[in-house]
VEXROMAR-557126 format. One record per residue: residue number from 1; residue in one letter; y, x, z of N, C-alpha, C in turn. Coordinates in nm, 2 decimals, always signed. Atoms other than C-alpha are relative to their C-alpha. Layout:
{rec NUM; A; {Y; X; Z}; {Y; X; Z}; {Y; X; Z}}
...
***
This chain:
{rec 1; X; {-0.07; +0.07; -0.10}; {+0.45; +2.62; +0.22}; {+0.11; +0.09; +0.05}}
{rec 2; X; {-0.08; -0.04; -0.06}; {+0.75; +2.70; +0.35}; {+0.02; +0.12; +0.15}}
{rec 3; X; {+0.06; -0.07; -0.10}; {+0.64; +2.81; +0.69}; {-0.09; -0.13; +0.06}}
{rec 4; X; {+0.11; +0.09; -0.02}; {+0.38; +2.65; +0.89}; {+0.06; -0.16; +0.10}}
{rec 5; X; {-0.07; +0.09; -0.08}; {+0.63; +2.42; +1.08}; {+0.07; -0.13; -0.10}}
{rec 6; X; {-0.06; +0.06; +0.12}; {+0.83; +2.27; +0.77}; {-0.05; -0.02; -0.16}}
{rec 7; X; {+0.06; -0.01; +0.17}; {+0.77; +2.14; +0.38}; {+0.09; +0.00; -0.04}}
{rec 8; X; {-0.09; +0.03; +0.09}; {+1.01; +2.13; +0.11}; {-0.02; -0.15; -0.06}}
{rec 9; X; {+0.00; +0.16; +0.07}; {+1.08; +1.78; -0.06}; {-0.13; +0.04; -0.12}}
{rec 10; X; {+0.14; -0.10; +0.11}; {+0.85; +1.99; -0.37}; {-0.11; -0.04; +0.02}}
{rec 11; X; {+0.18; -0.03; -0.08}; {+0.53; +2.07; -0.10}; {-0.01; -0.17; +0.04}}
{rec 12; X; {+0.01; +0.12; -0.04}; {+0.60; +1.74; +0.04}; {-0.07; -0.11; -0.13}}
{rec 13; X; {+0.00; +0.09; +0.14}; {+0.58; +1.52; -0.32}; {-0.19; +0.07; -0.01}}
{rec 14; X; {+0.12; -0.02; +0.08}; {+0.27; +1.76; -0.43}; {-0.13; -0.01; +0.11}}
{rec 15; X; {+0.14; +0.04; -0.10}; {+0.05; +1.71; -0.07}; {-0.01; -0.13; +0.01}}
{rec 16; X; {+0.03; +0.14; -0.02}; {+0.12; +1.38; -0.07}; {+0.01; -0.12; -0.11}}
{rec 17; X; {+0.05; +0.08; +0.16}; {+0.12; +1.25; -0.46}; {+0.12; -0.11; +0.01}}
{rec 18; X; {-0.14; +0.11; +0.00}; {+0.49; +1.07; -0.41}; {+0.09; +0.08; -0.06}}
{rec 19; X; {-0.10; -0.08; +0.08}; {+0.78; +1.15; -0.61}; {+0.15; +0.04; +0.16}}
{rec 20; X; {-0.07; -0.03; -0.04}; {+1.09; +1.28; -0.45}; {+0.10; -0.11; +0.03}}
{rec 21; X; {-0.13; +0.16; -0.02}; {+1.32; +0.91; -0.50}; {-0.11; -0.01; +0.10}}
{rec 22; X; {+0.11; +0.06; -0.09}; {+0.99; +0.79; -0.28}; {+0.02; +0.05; +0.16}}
{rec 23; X; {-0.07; -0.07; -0.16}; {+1.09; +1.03; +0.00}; {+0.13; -0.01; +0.07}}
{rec 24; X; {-0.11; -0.02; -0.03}; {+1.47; +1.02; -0.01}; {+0.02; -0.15; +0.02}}
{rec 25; X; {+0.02; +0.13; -0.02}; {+1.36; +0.63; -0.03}; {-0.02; -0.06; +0.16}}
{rec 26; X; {+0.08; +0.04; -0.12}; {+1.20; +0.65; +0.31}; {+0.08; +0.07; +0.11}}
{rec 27; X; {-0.11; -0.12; -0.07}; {+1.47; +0.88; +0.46}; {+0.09; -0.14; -0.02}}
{rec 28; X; {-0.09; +0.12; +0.01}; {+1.71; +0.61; +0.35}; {-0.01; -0.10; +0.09}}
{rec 29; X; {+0.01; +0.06; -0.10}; {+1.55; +0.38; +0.53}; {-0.02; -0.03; +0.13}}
{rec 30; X; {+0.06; -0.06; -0.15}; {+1.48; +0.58; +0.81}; {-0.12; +0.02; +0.05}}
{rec 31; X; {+0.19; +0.00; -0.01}; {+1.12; +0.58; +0.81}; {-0.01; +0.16; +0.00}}
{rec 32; X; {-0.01; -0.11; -0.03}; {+1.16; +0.97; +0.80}; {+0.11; +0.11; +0.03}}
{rec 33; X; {-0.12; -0.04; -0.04}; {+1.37; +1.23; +0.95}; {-0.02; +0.18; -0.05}}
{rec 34; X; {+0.08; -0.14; -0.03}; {+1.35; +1.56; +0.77}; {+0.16; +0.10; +0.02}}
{rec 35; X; {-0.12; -0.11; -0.06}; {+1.61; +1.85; +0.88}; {+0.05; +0.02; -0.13}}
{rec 36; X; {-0.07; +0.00; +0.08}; {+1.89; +1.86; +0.64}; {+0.13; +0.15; -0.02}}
{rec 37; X; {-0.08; -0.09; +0.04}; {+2.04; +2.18; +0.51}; {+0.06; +0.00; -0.10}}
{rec 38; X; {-0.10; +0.06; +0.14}; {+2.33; +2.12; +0.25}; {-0.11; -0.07; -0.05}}
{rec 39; X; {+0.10; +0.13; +0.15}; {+2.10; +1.92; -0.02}; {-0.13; +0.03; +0.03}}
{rec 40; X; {+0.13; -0.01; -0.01}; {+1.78; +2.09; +0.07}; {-0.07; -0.08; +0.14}}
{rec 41; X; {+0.10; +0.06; -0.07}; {+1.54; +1.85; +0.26}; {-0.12; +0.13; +0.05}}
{rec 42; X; {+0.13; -0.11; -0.04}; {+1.27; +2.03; +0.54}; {-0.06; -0.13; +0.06}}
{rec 43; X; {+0.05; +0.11; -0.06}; {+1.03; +1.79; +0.66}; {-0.10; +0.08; +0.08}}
{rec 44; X; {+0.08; -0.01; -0.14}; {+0.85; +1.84; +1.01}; {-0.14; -0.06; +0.00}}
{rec 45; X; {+0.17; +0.01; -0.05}; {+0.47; +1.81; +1.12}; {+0.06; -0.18; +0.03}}
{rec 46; X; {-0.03; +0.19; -0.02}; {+0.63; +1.46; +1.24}; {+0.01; -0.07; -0.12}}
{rec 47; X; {+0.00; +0.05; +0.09}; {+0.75; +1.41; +0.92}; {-0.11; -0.04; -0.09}}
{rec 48; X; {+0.11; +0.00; +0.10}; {+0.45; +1.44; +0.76}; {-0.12; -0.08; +0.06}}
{rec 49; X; {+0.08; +0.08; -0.03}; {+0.24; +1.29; +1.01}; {+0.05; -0.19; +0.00}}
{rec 50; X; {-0.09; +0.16; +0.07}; {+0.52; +0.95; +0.95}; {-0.07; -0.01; -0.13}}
{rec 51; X; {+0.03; +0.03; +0.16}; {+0.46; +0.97; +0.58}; {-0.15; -0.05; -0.04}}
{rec 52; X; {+0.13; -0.01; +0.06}; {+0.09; +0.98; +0.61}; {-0.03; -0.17; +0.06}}
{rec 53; X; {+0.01; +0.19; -0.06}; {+0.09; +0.65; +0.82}; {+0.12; -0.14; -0.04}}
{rec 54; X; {-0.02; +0.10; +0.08}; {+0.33; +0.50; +0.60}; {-0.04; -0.07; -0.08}}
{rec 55; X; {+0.12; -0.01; +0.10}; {+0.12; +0.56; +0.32}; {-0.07; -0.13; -0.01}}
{rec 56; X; {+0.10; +0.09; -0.06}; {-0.16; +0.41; +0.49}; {+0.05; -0.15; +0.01}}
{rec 57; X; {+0.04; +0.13; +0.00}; {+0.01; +0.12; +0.58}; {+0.09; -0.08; -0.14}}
{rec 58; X; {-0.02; +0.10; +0.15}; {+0.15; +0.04; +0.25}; {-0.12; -0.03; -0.10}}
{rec 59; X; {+0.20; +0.02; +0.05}; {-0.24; +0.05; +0.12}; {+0.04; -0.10; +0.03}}
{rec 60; X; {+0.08; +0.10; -0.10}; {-0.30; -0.20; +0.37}; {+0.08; -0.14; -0.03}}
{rec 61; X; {-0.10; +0.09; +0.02}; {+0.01; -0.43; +0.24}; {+0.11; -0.01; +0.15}}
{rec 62; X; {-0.08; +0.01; -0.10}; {+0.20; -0.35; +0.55}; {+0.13; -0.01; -0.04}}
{rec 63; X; {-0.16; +0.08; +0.03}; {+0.57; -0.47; +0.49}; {+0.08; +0.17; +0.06}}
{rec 64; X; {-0.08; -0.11; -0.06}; {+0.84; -0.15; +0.55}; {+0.03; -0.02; +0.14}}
{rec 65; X; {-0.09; +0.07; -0.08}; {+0.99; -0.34; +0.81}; {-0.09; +0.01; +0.18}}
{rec 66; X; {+0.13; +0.02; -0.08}; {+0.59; -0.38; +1.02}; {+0.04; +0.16; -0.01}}
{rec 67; X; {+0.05; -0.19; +0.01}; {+0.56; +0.01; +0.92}; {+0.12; +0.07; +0.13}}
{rec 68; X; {-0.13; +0.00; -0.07}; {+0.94; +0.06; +1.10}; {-0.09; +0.03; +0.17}}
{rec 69; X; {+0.01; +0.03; -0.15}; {+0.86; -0.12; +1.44}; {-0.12; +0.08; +0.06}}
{rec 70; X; {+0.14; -0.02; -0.05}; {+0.51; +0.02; +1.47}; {+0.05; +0.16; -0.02}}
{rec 71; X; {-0.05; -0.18; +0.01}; {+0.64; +0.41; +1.41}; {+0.07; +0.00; +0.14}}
{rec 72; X; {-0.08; -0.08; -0.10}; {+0.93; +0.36; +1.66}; {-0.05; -0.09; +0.13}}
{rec 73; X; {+0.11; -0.02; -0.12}; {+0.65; +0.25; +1.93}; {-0.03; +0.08; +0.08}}
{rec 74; X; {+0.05; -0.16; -0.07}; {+0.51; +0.60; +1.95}; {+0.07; +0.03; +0.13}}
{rec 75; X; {-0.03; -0.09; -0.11}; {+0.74; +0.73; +2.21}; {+0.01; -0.16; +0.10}}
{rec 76; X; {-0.01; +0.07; -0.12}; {+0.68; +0.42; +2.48}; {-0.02; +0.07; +0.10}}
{rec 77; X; {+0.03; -0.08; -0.14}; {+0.56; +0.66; +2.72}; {-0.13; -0.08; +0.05}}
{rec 78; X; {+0.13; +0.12; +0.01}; {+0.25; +0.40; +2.73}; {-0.17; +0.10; -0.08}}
{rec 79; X; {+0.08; -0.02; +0.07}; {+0.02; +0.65; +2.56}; {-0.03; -0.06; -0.13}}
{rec 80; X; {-0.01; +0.10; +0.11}; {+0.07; +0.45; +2.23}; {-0.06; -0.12; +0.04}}
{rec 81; X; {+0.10; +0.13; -0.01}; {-0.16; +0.17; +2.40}; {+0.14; -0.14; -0.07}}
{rec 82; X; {-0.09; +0.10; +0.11}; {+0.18; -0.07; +2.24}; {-0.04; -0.02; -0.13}}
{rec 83; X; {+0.01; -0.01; +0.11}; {+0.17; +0.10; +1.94}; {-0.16; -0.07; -0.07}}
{rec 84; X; {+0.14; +0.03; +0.11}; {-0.22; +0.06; +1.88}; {+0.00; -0.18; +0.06}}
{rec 85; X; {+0.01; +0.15; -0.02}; {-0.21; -0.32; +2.03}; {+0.10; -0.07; -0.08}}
{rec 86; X; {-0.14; +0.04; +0.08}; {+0.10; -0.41; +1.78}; {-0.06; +0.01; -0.15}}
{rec 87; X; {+0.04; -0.05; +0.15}; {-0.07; -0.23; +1.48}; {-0.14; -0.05; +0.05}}
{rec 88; X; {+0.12; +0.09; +0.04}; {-0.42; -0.41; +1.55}; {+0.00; -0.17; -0.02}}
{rec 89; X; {-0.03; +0.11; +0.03}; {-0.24; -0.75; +1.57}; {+0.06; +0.00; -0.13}}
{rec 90; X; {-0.02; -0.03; +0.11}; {-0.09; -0.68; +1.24}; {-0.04; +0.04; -0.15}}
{rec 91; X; {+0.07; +0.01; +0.08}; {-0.33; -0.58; +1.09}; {-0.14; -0.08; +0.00}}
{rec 92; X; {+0.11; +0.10; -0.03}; {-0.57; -0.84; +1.20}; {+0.03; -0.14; -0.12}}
{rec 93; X; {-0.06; +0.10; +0.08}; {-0.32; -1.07; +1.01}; {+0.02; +0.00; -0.15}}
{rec 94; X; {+0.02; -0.05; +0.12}; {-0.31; -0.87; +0.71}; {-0.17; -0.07; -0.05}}
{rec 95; X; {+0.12; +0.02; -0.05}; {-0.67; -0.87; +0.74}; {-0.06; -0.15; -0.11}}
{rec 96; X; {-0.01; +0.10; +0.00}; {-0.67; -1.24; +0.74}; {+0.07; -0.02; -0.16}}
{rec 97; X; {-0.05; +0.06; +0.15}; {-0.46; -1.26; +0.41}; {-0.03; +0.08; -0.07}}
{rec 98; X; {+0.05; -0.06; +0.09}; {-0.62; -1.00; +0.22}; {-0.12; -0.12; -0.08}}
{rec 99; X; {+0.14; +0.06; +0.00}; {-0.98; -1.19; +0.27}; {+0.04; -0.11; -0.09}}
{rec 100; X; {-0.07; +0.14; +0.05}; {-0.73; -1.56; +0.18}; {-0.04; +0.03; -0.17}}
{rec 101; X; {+0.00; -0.02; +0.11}; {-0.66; -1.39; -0.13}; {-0.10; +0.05; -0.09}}
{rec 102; X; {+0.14; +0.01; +0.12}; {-0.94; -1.28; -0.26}; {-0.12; -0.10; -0.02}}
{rec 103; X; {+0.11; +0.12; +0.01}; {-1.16; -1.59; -0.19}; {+0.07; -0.09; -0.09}}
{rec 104; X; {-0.03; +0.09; +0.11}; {-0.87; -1.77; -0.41}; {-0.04; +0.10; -0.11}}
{rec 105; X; {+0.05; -0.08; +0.05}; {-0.95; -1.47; -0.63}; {-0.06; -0.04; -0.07}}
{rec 106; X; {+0.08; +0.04; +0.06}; {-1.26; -1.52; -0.67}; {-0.04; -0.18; -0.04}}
{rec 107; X; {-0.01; +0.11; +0.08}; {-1.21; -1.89; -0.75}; {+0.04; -0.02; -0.12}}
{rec 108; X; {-0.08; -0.01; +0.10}; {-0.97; -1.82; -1.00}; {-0.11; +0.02; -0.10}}
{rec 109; X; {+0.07; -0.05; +0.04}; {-1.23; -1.59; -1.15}; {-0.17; -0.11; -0.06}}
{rec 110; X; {+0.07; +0.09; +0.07}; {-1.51; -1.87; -1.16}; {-0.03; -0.07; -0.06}}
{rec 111; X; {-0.06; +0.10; +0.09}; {-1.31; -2.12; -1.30}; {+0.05; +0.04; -0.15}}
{rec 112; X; {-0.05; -0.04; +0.14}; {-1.23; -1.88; -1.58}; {-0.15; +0.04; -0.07}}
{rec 113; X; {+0.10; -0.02; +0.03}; {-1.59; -1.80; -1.60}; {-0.05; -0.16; -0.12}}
{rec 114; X; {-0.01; +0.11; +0.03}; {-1.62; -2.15; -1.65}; {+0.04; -0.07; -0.11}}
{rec 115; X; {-0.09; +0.05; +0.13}; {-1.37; -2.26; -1.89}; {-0.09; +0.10; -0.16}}
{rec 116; X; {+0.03; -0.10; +0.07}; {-1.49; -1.92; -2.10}; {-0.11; -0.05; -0.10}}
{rec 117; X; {+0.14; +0.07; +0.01}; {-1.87; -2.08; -2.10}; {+0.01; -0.10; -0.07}}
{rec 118; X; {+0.01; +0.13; +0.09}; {-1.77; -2.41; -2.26}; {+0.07; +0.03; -0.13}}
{rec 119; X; {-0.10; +0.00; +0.11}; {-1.52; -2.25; -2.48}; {-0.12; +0.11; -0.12}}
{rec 120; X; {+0.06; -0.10; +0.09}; {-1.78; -2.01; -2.67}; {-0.09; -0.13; -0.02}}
{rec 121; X; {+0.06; +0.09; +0.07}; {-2.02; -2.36; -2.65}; {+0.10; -0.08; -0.11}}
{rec 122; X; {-0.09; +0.07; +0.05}; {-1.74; -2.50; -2.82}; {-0.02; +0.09; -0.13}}
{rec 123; X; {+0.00; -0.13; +0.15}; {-1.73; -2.20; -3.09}; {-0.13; -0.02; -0.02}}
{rec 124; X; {+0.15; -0.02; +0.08}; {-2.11; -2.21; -3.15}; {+0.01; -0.18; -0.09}}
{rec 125; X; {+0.05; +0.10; +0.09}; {-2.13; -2.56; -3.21}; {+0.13; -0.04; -0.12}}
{rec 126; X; {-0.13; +0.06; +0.14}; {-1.78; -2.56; -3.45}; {-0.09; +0.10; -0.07}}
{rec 127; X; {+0.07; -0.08; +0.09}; {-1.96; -2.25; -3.61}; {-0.13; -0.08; -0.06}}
{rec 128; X; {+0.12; +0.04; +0.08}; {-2.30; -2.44; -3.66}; {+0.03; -0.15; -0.08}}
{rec 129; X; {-0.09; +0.09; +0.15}; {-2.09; -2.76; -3.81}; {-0.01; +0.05; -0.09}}
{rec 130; X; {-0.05; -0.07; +0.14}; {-1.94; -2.54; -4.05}; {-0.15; +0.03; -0.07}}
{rec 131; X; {+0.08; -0.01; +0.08}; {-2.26; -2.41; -4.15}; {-0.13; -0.08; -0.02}}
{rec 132; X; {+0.08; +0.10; +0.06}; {-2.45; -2.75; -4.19}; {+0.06; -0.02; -0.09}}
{rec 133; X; {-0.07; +0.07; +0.09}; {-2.17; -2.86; -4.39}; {-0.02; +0.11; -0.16}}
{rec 134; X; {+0.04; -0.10; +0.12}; {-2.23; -2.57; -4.63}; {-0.10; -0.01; -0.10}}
***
């Protein structure tokens, strides 16, 4: 590391398993702010503590946009109590459409079960045709 205050775009990519477009992606959008010396990127303990809760909430299917409003929270002067009541309605909703989707999921899934089961009864009894007719 650079020093114990700063990463390089490099340290940054290899602690946190993202490429360098992925960073200068999130800088673009403002989602991080790292200290700019001609071309060399330094990213701050903030920086890194942003990145790690963006991360997270792209896991979670959090939208950039959710990820945004919920970062520039932090400083209400509120003790985050905003931020964490903003980001548990949000992710309550998520939540809610994760669960959606995998109960159609696993419908999908039974119905292919399904189809599968008749389609191999289908193949046994064309197979045992053929070999009466023989």
């Amino acid at each position: 590391m650079t020093d114990e205050k700063t990463m390089t775009i490099r340290e940054m990519c290899e602690a946190f398993d993202v490429t360098p477009r992925t960073l200068r992606f999130y800088e673009a959008k403002e989602l991080l702010f790292p200290i700019r010396e001609g071309q060399k990127r330094l990213f701050t303990r903030r920086d890194r503590a942003r990145l790690k809760l963006i991360l997270r909430g792209k896991r979670f299917g959090f939208s950039l946009e959710d990820i945004r409003q919920l970062l520039d929270l932090y400083h209400m002067g509120d003790q985050q109590q905003t931020q964490l009541a903003k980001t548990y309605e949000i992710a309550q909703d998520r939540l809610k459409s994760m669960i959606d989707q995998r109960d159609e999921l696993n419908e999908a899934i039974d119905e292919l079960k399904e189809q599968m089961r008749w389609g191999e009864k289908m193949l046994a009894s064309m197979s045992n045709s053929k070999k009466a007719a023989e």
